[in-house]
C-alpha positions, -999 to +999 in steps of 0.1 A: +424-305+887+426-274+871+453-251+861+467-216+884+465-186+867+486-154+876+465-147+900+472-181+919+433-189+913+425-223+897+406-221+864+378-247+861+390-278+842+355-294+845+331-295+814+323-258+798+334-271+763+318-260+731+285-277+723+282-296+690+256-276+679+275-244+682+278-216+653+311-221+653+312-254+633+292-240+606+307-217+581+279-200+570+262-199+607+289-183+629+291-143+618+310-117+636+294-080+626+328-058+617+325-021+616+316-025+580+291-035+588+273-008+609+282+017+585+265-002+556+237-004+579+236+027+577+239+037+545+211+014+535+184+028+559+188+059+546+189+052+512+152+031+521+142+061+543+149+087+516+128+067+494+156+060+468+149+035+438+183+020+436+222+019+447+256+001+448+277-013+472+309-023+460+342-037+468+369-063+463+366-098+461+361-119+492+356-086+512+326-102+528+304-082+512+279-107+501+275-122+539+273-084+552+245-073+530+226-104+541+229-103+572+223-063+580+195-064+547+170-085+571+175-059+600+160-029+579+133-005+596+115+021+586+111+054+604+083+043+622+100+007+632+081-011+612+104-042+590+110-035+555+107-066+534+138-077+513+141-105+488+180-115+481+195-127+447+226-139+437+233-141+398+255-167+378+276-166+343+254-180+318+262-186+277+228-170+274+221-145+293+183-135+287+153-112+303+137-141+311+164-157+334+165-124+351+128-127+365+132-161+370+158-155+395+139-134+414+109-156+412+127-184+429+137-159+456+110-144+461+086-181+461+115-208+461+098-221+429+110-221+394+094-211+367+101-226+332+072-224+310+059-186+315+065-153+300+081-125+310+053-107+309+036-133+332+066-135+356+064-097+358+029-097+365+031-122+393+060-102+410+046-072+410+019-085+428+039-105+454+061-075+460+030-050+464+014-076+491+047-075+511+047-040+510+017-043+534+042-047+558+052-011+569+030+018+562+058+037+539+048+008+513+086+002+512+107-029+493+140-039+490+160-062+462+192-073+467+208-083+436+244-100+442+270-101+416+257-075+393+288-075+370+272-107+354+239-088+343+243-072+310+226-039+301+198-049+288+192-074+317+184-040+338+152-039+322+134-065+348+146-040+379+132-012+362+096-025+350+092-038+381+098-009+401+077+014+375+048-010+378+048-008+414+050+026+417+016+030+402+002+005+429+016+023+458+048+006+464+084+017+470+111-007+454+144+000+460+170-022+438+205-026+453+233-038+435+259-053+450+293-066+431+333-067+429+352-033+413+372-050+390+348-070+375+320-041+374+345-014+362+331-016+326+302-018+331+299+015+358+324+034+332+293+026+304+267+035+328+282+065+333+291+078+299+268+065+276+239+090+272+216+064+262+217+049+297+209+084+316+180+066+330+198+037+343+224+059+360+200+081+374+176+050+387+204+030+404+240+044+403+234+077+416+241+063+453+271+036+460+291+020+489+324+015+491+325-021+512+359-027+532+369-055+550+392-054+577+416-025+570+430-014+605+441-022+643+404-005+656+388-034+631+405-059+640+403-052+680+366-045+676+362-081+658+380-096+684+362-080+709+327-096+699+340-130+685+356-135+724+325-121+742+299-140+723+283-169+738+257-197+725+234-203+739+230-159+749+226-171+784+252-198+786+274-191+815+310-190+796+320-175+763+335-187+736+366-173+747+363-188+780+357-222+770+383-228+741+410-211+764+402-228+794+433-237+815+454-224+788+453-185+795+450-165+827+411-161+837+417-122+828+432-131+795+414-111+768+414-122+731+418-083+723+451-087+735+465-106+699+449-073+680+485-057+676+499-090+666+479-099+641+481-064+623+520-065+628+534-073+591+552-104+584+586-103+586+600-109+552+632-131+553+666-111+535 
């Protein structure tokens, strides 16, 4: 038997359970798109479209920012609808901090190989030429590079972003560089970039554009996340949602997970 809802009609009680295989139980397969993330969207296709060689997108720790970029970075288009290639890296802390690990880095991104014996002259070479060949892929010649948390590159480990994009430029090819790390952590380094004359070319090259990356800040963002996290369904064409089948003889069958929006944004209530 089932259970009555308000409306006096039975809700199914028979098997429309999650399958194993679902999104859900993976932490780094089951995404829900926030507002955010459209507007970085956004901001990133126009940056490509205009042709820019670099930018920022920053924000605090944890904010999602990492998963965001990912996951709208693959999605990019050019004017004419054509996929714009992009290569994703995500730098460490290291004792040595080198040139060399720099290209590296990208190397393994870019191939899934590592490279221990080259140059970087040699890794450089061999970059530019795998970059320029997946530049084939639109007709504006366009690249991106994502480079997660920047605020462990030190200045001089700028210099691999900015031969390579030079280097390309003379084959044809568009190479836009963006940055992505946390504001308190990249807060000397941005106030350096800014002031220090020296580094007029780094500024003008990749800081002249930046993104301020929120998370969930409000009642709309929370309302829209629960709108899509209790309308999504896996399979596409499976017949419940995931609402639907985790609520199932709990909730009325016109129950809407929306409806715990202005709850969850109500503050705590402290204890005096």
């Amino acid at each position: 038997m089932g259970s009555l809802d308000e409306g006096g009609q039975i809700m199914a009680s028979r098997s429309n359970q999650l399958p194993p295989d679902h999104p859900i139980y993976n932490p780094n397969g089951f995404v829900i798109e926030t507002p955010m993330c459209f507007e970085l969207e956004q901001c990133l296709t126009q940056w490509l479209r205009l042709g820019r060689t670099g930018g920022v997108v920053l924000g605090d720790s944890r904010a999602g920012k990492s998963t965001a970029v990912e996951m709208v970075g693959k999605r990019l288009k050019t004017r004419s609808d054509e996929v714009i290639p992009a290569c994703f890296i995500s730098l460490c802390n290291r004792d040595v901090k080198t040139i060399a690990a720099v290209y590296r880095n990208i190397w393994f991104s870019v191939n899934g190989t590592y490279k221990t014996k080259n140059s970087s002259d040699q890794m450089c070479y061999d970059l530019v030429h795998c970059f320029a060949d997946m530049s084939f892929a639109n007709n504006a010649r366009q690249v991106a590079l994502f480079v997660d948390e920047m605020q462990y590159l030190t200045i001089e480990q700028f210099a691999p972003f900015v031969e390579l994009g030079n280097k390309l430029r003379l084959l044809g090819t568009n190479l836009s560089v963006i940055f992505i790390g946390n504001w308190s952590e990249c807060e000397l380094m941005l106030q350096n970039i800014t002031t220090r004359q020296e580094l007029e070319m780094l500024r003008g090259r990749f800081f002249k554009d930046s993104f301020s990356f929120k998370s969930v800040t409000s009642l709309q963002d929370v309302d829209a996340c629960l709108s899509k996290l209790g309308a999504y369904k896996y399979p596409t064409d499976a017949k419940y949602s995931l609402t639907q089948c985790a609520m199932k003889g709990v909730v009325p069958s016109n129950w809407k997970l929306t409806s715990l929006a202005p709850k969850i944004c109500k503050p705590p209530v402290i204890p005096g």
